[in-house]
C-alpha positions, 0 to 999 in steps of 0.5 A: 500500500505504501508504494502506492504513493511513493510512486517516485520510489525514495521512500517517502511520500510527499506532496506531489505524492499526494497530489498525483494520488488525488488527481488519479482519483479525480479528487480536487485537494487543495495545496493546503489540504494536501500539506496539512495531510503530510504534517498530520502524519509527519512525526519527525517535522521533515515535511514527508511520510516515511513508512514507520509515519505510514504505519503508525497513521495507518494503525492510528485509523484502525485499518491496520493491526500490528500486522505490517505485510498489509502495507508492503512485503517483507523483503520490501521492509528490509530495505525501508529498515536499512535506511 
């Protein structure tokens, strides 16, 4: 799921993420809407989501347990972890 927005592959998903995901799903969002998105899930203040801020917000919201193979594979993860 993460992968879904980190759609440039760096690991994070940042504004242009967001607003790409809104366009593909023809939902107009505003440049404040999306910004104030990315700082609710932000919890390191570097302006982008990375997986642990995906996961945590995901989890927050209920549409995850603890189980992180919902959001990317486990080989995936590795390399998130590595960084």
């Amino acid at each position: 799921m993460f992968r879904i927005y980190d759609d440039d592959d760096n690991y994070e998903i940042g504004i242009d993420n967001l607003r790409r995901c809104a366009e593909d799903l023809q939902e107009n969002v505003s440049e404040e809407e999306l910004s104030m998105m990315i700082k609710m899930a932000d919890r390191a203040g570097k302006n982008a989501v990375d997986i642990e801020d995906f996961i945590a917000l995901m989890t927050s919201l209920g549409l995850i347990g603890n189980e992180r193979s919902n959001l990317i594979d486990h080989e995936e993860f590795e390399k998130f972890n590595k960084k």
